[in-house]
C-alpha positions in Angstrom: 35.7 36.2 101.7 37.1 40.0 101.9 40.4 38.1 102.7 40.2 36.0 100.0 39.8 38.7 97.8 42.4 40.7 98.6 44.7 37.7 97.9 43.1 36.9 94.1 44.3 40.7 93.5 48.3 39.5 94.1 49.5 38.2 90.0 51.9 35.5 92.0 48.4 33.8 94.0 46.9 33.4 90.6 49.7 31.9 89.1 50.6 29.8 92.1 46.9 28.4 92.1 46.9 27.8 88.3 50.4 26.1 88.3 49.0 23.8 91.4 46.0 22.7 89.8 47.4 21.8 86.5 50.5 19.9 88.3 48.2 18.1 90.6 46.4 16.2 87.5 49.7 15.7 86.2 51.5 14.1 88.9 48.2 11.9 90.4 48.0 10.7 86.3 51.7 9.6 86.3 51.5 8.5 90.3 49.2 5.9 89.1 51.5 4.4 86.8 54.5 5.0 88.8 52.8 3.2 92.0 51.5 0.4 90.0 55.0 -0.5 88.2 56.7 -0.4 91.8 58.6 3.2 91.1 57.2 5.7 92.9 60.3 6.6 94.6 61.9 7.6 91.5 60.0 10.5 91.7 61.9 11.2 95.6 65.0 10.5 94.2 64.6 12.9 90.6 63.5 15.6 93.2 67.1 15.4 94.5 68.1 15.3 90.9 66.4 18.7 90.2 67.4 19.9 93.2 71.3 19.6 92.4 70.6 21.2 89.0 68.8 23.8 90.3 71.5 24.7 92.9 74.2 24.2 90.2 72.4 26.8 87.7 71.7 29.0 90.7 75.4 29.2 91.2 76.5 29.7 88.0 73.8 32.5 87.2 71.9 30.6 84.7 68.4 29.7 84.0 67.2 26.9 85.9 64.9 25.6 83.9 66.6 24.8 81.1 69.9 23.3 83.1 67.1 21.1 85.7 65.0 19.7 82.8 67.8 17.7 80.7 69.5 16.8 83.7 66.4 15.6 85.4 65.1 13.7 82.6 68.4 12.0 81.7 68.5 10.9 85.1 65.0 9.5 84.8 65.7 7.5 82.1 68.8 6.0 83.4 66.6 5.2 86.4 63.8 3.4 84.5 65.7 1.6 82.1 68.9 0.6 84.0 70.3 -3.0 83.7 73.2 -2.8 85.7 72.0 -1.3 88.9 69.0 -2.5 91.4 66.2 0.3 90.9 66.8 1.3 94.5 70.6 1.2 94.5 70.3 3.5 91.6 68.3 5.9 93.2 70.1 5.8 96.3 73.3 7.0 94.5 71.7 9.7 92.4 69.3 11.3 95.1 72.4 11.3 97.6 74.9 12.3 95.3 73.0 15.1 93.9 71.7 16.3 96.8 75.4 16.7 98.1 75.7 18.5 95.0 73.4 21.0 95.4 74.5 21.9 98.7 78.0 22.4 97.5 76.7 24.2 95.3 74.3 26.5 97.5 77.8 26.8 100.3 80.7 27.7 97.7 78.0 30.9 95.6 77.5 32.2 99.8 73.4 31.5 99.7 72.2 32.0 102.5 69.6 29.2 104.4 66.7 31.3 103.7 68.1 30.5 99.3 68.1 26.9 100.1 65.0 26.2 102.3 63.3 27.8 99.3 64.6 25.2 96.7 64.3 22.1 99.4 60.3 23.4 100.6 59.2 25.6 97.9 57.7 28.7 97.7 55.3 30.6 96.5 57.0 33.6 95.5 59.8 31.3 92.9 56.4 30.6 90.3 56.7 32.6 87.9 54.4 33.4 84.3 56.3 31.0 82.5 55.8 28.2 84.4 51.9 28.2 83.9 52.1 28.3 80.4 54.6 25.1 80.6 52.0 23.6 83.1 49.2 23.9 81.0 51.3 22.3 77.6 52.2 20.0 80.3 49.1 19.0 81.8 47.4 18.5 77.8 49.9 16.5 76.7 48.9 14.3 79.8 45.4 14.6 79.3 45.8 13.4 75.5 48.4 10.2 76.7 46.1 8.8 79.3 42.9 9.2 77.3 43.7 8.6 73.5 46.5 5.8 74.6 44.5 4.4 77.8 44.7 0.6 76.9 48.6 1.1 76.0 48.9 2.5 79.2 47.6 0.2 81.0 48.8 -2.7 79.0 52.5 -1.0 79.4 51.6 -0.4 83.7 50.6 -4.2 84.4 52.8 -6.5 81.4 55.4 -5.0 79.9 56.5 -8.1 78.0 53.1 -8.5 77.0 52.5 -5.1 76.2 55.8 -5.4 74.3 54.7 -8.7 72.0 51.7 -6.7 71.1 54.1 -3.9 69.0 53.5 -1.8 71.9 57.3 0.2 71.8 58.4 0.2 75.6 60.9 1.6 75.3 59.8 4.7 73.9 56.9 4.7 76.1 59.6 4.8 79.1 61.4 7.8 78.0 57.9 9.8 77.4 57.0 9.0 80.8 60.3 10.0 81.6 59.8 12.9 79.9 56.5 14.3 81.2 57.7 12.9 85.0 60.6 14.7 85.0 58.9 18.3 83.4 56.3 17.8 86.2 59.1 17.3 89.9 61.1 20.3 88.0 57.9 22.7 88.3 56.4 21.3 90.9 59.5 21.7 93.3 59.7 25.4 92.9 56.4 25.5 94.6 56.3 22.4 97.2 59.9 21.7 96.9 62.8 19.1 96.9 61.8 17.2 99.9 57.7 17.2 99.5 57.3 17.1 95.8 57.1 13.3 95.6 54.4 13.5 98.1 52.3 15.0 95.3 53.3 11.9 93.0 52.8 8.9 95.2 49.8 10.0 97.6 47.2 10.7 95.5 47.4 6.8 93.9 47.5 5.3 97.5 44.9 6.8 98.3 42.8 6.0 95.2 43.6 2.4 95.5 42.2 2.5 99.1 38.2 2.3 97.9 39.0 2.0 93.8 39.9 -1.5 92.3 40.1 -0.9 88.3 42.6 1.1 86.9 40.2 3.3 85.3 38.6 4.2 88.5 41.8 4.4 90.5 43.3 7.0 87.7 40.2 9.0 88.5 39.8 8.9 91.5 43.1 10.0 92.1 43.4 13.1 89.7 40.1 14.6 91.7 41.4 13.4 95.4 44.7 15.4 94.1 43.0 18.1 92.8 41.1 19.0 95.8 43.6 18.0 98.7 46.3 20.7 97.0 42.7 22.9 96.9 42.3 22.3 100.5 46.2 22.9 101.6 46.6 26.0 99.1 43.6 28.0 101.0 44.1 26.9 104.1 47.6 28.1 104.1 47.1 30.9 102.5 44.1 32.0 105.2 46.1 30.5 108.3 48.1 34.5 108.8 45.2 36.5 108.1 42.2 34.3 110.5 45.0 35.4 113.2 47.3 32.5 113.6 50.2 35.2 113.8 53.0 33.0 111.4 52.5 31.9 108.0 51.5 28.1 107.3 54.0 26.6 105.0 52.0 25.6 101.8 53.7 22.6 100.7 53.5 21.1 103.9 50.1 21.6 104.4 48.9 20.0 101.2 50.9 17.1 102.5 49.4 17.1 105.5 46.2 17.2 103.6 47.0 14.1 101.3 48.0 12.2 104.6 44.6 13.1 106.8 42.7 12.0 103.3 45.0 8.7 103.1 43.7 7.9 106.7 39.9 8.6 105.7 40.2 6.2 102.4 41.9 3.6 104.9 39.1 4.0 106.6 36.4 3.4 104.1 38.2 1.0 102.6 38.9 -1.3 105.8 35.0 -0.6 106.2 33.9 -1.7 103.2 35.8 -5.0 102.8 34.7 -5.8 106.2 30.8 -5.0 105.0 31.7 -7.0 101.8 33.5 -9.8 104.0 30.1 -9.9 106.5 28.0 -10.3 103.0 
């Protein structure tokens, strides 16, 4: 507890906690949709996407945030809305292509690894004030789409056409998504990072859809699973050093490695209770 303690005082544990908690209902809310529709690795392949941005703004001495967002979400909606290339050819050739462009990037400003393992693992130490105030605008917009619009949502998640031939605009609808899915990789990878950011997007709705069958109960299921495995990896990483391990834990890592130990339990329980409902 003393331990603890002592890291509540540090202004960058706060904010690291705050910004984790808030993403973590974002990205399980938006998983679920993302899953469902068969696009969950667009989130992997706008991590890349940030990633370049990120790099190239780094390079160029500008803000990142402003440069990642627009490139991030443009990218997005070219992703979820594009006619003339296969889903996954087109986010094979913006994931690679950025990714080589962030490297470039990283190799002609002379940033060292320890620059770049920060943007492709995250850390800690890159969340700053302003991102909690965008993660909490962030995180109520989200709130308000998924509660107020719940039957468009799921209408738009399961039959687009129909969804569409009910007035339902689609197309705007896409590009909101877009919007808020981009806004939440962009933060989140600061913290977690290129390379395990998705893992914060697509887990949480697996692991929902293990014991949950309705789309209410999965989308709730998987905002309180998210909540508490980044809950579990945040504290555990952050006690790992002081109970005496020696080395720090990495904490994005270790909230994935949470999210895959709880994906194992809900296989579990799930095989379990068809089985029980099989025997019945």
């Amino acid at each position: 507890m003393q331990q603890l303690l002592g890291l509540w005082q540090m202004n960058f544990f706060r904010m690291a906690l705050g910004v984790g908690l808030l993403l973590s209902v974002c990205s399980s809310l938006l998983g679920v949709t993302l899953v469902l529709r068969r696009c969950s690795m667009i989130s992997d392949g706008l991590s890349h996407v940030g990633f370049g941005a990120l790099a190239v703004a780094a390079a160029l001495g500008w803000a990142p945030l402003p440069v990642a967002l627009p490139a991030v979400v443009v990218a997005a909606i070219f992703l979820l809305r594009s006619s003339k290339l296969r889903g996954d050819a087109a986010i094979a050739l913006l994931s690679t292509s950025c990714l080589a462009l962030g490297v470039l990037a990283v190799a002609l400003k002379g940033g060292s690894n320890t620059e770049l393992m920060n943007y492709l693992f995250g850390s800690l130490w890159a969340v700053r004030q302003s991102d909690l105030w965008v993660s909490l605008a962030l995180c109520a917009v989200t709130l308000l789409c998924f509660g107020w619009f719940h039957h468009r949502v799921f209408s738009v998640t399961f039959d687009e056409t129909f969804a569409r031939a009910t007035g339902v605009r689609t197309g705007w609808f896409q590009i909101f998504t877009a919007a808020l899915t981009s806004l939440t990789i962009v933060l989140g990878m600061r913290m977690l990072g290129t390379m395990l950011i998705s893992s914060l997007v697509i887990f949480p709705a697996l692991i929902a859809m293990r014991v949950c069958k309705s789309f209410r109960a999965v989308t709730l299921c998987a905002a309180v699973v998210s909540v508490a495995c980044f809950l579990a990896g945040f504290f555990f990483s952050a006690l790992w050093k002081p109970m005496g391990a020696g080395r720090d834990l990495p904490t994005g890592a270790t909230i994935v490695a949470v999210n895959v130990l709880c994906f194992g339990v809900f296989s579990l329980i799930g095989f379990l209770l068809e089985r029980r409902k099989f025997r019945c």
